[in-house]
Residue frames as a rotation matrix with the C-alpha (Angstrom) as fourth column:
UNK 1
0.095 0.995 -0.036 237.82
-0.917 0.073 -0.393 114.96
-0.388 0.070 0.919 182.38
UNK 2
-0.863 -0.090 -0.496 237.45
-0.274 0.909 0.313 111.26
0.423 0.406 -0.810 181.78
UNK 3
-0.057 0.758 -0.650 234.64
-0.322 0.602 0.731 108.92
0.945 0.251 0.210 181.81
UNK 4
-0.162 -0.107 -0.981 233.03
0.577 0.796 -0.182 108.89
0.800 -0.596 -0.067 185.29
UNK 5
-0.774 -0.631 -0.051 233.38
0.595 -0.699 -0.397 111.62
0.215 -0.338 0.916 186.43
UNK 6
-0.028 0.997 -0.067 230.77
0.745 0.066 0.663 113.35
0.666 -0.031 -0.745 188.15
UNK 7
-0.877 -0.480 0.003 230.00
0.355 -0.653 -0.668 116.84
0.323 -0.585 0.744 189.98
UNK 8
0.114 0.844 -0.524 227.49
0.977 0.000 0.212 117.91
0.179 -0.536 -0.825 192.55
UNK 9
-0.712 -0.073 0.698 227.30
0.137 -0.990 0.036 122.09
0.688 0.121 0.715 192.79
UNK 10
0.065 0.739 -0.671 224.89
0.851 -0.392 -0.350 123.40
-0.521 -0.548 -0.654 196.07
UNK 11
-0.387 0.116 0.915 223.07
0.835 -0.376 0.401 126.23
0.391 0.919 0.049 193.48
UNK 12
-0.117 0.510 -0.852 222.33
0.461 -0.732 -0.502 129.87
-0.880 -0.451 -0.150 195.50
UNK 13
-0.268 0.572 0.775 219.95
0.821 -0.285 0.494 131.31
0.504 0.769 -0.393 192.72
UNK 14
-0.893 0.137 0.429 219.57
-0.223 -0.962 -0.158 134.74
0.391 -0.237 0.890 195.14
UNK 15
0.170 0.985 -0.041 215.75
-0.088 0.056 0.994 133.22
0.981 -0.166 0.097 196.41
UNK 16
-0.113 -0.320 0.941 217.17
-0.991 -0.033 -0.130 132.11
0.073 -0.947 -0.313 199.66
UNK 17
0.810 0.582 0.067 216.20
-0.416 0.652 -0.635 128.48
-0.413 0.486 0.770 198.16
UNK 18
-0.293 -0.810 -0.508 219.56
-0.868 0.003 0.497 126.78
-0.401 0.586 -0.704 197.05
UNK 19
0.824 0.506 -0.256 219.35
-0.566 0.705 -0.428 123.50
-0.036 0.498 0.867 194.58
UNK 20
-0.193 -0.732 0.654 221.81
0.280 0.597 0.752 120.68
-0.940 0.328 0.089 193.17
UNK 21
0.755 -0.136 -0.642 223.10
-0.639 -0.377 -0.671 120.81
-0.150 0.916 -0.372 190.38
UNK 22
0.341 -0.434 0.834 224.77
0.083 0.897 0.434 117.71
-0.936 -0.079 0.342 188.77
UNK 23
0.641 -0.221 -0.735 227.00
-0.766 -0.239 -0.596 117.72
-0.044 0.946 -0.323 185.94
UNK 24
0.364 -0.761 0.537 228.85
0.024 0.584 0.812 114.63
-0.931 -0.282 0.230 184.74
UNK 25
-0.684 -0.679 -0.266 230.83
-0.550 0.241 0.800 113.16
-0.479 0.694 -0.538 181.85
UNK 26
0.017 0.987 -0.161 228.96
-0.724 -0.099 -0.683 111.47
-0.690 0.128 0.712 179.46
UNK 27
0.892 0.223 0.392 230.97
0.211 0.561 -0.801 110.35
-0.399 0.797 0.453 176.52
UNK 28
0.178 -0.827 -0.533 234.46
-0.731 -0.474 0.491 110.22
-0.659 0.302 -0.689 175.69
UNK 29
0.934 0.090 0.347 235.78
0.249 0.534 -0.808 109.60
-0.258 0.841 0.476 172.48
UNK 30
0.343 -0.928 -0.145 239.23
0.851 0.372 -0.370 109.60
0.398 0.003 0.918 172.34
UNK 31
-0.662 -0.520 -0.539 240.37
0.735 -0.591 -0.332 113.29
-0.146 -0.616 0.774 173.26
UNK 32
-0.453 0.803 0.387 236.28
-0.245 -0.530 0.812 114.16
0.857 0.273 0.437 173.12
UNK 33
-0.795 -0.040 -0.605 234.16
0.369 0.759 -0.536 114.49
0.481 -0.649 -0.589 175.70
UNK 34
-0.239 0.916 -0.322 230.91
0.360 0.391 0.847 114.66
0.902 0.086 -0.423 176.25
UNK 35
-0.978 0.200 -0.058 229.49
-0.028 -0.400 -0.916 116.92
-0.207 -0.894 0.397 179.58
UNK 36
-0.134 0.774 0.619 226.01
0.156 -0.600 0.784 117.57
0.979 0.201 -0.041 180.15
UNK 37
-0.888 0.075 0.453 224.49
-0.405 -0.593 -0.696 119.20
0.217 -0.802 0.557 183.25
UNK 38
-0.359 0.872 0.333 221.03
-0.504 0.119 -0.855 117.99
-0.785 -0.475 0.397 185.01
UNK 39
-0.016 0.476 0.879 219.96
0.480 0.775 -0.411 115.82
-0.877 0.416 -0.240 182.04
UNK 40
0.572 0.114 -0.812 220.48
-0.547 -0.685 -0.481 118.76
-0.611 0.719 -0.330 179.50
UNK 41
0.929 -0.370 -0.022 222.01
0.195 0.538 -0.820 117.66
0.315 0.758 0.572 176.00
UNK 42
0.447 -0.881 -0.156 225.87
0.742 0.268 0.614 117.43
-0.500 -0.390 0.773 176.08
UNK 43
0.735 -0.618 -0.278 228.32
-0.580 -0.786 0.215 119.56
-0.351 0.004 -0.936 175.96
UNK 44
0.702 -0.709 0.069 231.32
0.671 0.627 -0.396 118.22
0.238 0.324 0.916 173.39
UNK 45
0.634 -0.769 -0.086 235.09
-0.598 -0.557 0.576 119.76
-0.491 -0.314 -0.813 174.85
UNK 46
0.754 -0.649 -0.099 238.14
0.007 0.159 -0.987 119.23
0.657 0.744 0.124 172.86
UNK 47
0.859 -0.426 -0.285 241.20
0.128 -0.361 0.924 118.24
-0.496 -0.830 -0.256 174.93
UNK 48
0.709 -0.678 0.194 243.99
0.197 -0.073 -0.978 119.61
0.677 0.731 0.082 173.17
UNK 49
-0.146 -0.964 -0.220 247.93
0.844 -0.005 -0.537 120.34
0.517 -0.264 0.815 174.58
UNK 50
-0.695 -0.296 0.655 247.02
0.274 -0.952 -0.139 123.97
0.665 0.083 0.742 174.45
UNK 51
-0.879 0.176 0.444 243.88
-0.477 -0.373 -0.796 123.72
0.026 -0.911 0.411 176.97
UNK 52
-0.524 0.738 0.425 240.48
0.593 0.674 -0.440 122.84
-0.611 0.021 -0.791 176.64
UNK 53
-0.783 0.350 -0.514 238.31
-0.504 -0.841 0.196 123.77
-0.364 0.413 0.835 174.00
UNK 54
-0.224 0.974 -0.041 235.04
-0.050 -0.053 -0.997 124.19
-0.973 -0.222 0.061 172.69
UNK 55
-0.697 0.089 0.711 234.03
0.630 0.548 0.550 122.76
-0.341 0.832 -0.438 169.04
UNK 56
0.155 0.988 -0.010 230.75
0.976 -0.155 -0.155 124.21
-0.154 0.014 -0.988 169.03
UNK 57
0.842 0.222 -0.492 231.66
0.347 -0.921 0.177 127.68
-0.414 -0.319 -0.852 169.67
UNK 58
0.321 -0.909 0.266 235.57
0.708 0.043 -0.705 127.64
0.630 0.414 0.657 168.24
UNK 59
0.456 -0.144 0.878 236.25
-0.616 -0.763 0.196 128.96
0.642 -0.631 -0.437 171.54
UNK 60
-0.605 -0.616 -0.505 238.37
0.087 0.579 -0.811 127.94
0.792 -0.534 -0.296 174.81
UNK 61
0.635 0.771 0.053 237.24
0.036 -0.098 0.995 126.87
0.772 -0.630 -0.089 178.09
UNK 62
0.753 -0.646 -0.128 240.72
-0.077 -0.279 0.957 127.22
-0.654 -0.710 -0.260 179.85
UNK 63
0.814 -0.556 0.168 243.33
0.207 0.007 -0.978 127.71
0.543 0.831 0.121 177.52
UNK 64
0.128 -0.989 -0.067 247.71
0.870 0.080 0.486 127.23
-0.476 -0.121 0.871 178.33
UNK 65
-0.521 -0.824 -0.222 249.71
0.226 0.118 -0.967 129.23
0.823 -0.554 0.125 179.26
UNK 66
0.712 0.702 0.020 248.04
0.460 -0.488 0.742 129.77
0.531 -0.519 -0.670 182.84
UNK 67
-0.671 -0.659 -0.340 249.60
0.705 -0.709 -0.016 133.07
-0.230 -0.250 0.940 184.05
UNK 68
0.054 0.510 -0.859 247.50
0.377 -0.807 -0.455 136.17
-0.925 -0.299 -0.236 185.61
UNK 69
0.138 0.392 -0.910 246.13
-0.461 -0.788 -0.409 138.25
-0.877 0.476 0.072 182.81
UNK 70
-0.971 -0.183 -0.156 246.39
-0.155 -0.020 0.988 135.82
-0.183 0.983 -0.009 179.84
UNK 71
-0.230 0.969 0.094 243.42
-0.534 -0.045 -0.844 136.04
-0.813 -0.245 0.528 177.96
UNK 72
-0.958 0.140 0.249 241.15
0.280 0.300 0.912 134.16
0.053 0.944 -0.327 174.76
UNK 73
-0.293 0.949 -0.113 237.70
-0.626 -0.101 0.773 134.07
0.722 0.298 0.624 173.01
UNK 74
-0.920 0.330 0.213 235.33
0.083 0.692 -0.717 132.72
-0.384 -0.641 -0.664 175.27
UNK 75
-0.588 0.664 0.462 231.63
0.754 0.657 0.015 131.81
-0.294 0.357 -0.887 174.51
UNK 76
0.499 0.866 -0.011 228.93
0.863 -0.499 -0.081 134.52
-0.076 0.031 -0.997 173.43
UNK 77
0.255 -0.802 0.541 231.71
0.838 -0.097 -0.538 136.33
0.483 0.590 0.647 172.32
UNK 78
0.995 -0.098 0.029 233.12
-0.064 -0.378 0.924 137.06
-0.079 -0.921 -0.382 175.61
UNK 79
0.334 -0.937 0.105 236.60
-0.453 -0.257 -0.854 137.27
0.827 0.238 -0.510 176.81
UNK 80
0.945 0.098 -0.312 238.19
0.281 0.248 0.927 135.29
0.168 -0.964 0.207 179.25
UNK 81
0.382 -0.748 0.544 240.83
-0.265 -0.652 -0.710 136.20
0.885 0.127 -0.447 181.08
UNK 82
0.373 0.087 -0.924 242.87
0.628 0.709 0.320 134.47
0.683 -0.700 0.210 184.02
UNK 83
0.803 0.039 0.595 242.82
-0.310 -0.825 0.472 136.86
0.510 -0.563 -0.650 187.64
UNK 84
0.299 -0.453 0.840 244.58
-0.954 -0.156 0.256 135.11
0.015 -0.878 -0.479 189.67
UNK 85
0.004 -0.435 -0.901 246.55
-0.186 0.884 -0.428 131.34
0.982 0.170 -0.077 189.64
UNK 86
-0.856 -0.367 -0.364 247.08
0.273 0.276 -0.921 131.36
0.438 -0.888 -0.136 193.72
UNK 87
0.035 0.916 0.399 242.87
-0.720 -0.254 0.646 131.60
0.693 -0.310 0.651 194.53
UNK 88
-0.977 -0.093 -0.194 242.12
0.111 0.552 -0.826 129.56
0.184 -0.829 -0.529 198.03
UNK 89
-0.267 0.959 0.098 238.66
-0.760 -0.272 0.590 128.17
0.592 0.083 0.802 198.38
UNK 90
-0.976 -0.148 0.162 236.61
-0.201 0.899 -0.389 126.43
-0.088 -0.412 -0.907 200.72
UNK 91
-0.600 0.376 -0.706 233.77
-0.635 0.314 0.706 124.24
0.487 0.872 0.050 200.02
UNK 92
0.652 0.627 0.425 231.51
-0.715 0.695 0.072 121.71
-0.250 -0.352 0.902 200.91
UNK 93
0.927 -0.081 -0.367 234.07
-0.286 0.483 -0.828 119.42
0.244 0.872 0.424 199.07
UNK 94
0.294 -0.863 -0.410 237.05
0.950 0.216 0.227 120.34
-0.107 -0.456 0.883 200.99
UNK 95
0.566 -0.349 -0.747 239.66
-0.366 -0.918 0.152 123.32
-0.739 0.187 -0.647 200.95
UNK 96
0.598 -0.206 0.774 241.55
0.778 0.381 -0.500 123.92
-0.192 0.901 0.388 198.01
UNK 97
0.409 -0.543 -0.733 244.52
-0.143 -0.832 0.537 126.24
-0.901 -0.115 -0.418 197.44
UNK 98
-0.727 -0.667 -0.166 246.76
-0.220 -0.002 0.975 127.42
-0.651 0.745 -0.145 193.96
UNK 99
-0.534 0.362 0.764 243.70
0.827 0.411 0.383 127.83
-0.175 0.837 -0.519 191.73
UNK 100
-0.820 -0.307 0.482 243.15
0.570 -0.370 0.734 129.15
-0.047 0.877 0.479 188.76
UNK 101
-0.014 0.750 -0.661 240.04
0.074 -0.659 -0.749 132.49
-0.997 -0.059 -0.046 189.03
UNK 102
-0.660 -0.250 0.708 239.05
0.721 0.052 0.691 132.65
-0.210 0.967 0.146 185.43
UNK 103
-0.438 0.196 -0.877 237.12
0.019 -0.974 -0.227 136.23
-0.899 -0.116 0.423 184.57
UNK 104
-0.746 -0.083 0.661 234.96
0.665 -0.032 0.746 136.03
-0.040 0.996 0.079 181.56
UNK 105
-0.134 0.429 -0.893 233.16
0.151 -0.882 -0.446 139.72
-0.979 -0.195 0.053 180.77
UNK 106
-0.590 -0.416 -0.692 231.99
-0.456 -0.536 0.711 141.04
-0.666 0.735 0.127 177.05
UNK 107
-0.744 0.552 0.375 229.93
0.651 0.475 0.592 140.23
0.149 0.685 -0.713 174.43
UNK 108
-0.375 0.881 0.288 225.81
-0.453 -0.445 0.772 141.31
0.809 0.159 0.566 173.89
UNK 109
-0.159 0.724 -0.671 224.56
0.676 0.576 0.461 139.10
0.720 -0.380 -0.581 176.90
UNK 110
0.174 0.403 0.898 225.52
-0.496 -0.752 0.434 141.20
0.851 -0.521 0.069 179.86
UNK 111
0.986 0.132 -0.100 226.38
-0.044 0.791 0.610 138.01
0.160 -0.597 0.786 181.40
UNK 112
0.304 -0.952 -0.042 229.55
-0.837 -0.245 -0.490 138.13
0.456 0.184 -0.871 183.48
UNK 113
0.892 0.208 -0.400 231.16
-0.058 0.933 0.356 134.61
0.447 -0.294 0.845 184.79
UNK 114
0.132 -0.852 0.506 233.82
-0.969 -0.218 -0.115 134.14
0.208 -0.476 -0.855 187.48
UNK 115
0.965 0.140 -0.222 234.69
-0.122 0.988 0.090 130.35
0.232 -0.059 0.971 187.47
UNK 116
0.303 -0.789 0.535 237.56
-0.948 -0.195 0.250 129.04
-0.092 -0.583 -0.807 190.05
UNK 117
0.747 -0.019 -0.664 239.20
-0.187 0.953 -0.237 125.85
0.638 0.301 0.709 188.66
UNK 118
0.162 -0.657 0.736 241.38
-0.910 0.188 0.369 123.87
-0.380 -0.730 -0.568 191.07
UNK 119
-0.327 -0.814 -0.480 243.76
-0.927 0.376 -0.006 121.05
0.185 0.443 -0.877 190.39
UNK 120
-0.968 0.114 -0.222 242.96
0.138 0.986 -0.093 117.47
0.209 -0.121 -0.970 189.74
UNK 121
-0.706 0.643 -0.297 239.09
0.562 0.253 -0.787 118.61
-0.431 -0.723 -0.540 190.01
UNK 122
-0.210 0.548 0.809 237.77
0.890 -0.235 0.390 121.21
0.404 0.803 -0.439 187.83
UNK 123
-0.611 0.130 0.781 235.57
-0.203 -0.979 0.004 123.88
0.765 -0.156 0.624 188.49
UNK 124
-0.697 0.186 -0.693 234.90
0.667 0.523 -0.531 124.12
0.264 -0.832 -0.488 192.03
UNK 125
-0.361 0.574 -0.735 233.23
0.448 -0.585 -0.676 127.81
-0.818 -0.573 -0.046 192.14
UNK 126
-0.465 0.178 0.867 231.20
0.635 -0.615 0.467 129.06
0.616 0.768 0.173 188.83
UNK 127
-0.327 0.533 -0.780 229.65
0.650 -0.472 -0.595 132.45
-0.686 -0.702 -0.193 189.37
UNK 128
-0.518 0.477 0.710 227.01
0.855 0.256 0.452 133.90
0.034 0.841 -0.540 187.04
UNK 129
-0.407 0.436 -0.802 225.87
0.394 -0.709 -0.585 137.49
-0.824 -0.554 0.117 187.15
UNK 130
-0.307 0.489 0.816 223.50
0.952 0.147 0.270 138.74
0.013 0.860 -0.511 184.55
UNK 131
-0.949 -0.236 -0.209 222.89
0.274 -0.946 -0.175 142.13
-0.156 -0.223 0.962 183.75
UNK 132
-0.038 0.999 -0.009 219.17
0.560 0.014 -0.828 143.39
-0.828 -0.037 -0.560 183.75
UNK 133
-0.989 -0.114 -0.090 218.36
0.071 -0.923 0.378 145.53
-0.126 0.368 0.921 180.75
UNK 134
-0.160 0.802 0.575 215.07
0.764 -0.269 0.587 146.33
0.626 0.533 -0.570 181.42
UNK 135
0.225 0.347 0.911 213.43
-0.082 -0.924 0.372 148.93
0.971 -0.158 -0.179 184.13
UNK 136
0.961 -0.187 -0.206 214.29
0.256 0.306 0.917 146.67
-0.108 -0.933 0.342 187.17
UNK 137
0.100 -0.979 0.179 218.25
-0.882 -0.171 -0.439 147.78
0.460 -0.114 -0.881 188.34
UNK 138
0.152 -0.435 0.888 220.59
-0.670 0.615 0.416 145.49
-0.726 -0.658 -0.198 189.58
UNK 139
-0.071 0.198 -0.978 220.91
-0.740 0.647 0.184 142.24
0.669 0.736 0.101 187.83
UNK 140
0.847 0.431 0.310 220.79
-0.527 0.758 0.385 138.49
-0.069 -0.490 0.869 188.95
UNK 141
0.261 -0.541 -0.800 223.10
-0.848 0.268 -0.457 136.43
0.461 0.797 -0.389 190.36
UNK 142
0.890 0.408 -0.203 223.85
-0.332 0.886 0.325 132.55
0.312 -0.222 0.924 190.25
UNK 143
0.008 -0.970 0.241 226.27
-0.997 -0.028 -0.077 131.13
0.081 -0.240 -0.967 192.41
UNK 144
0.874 0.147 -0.463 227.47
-0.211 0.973 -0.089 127.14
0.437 0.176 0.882 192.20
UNK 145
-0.285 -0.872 0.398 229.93
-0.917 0.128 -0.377 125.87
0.278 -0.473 -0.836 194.72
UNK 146
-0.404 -0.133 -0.905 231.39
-0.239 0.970 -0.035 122.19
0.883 0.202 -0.424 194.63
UNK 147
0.348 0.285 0.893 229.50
-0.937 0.127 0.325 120.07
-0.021 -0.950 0.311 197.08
UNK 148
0.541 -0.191 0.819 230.98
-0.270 0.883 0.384 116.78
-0.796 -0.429 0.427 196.05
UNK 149
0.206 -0.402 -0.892 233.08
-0.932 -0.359 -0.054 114.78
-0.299 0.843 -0.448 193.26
UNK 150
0.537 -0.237 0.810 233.84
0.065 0.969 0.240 111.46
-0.841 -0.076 0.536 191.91
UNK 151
-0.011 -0.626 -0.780 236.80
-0.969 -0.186 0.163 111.31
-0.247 0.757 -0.605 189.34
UNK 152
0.587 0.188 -0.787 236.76
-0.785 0.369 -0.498 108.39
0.197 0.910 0.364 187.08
UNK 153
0.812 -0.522 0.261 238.78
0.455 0.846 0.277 105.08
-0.365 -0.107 0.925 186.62
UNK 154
0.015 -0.934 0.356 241.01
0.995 -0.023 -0.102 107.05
0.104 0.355 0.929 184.17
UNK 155
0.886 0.141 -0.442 241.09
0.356 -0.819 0.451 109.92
-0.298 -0.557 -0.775 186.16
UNK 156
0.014 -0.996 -0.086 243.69
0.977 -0.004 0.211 112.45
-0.211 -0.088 0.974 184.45
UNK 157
0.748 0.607 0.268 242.56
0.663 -0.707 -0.246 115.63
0.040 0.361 -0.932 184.36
């Protein structure tokens, strides 16, 4: 993540209706940085040796060593956990191979996320599923797959 940086997400919300979804960089302060998503406030990440983390929450968003089944704290006091290191996706972006399925499940939402980071690019597939708890079964889910990128001047992710 470095200044510049900029993602475009085609958004299937389950209506039959997909959207955009734009998320860039915002603000980097030395080894801060500054996300936000569609004009929403920012998101501050911590880049640290050990992976990326999350100030706000004193949680990781991908966390070292990556290697099937390690896990940490993840937001809403979930769990993440990495499935799989050798995931092969294709995109609107391109194809992508040798990335990283991250699995995050637990907490009080009900809300489970499957998010597929790939080298030199981020997260190319998030998937959102939300349990219902009311009388309706099933639950709802949002899917976001990379339609474009633009990586910074100091592109070192």
């Amino acid at each position: 993540m470095a200044a510049g940086y900029i993602w475009t997400y085609d958004i299937d919300t389950g209506t039959g209706m997909s959207s955009l979804g734009i998320t860039r960089v915002v603000d980097v302060q030395g080894n801060m940085v500054g996300v936000a998503a569609d004009g929403s406030e920012p998101h501050t990440y911590e880049l640290r040796a050990e992976g990326i983390y999350q100030p706000a929450s004193q949680t990781w968003l991908l966390r070292d060593p990556i290697e099937v089944g390690q896990t940490w704290p993840a937001t809403h006091r979930r769990t993440a956990r990495i499935e799989s290191i050798t995931e092969t996706v294709d995109v609107t972006d391109g194809h992508y191979e040798n990335c990283v399925l991250v699995l995050e499940e637990g907490g009080d939402s009900g809300q489970h996320v499957r998010t597929t980071y790939c080298m030199g690019i981020g997260p190319v597939i998030v998937e959102s599923r939300q349990e219902l708890i009311t009388s309706m079964t099933g639950g709802l889910t949002v899917i976001g797959r990379l339609r474009a990128h633009q990586q910074g001047p100091d592109a070192d992710f």
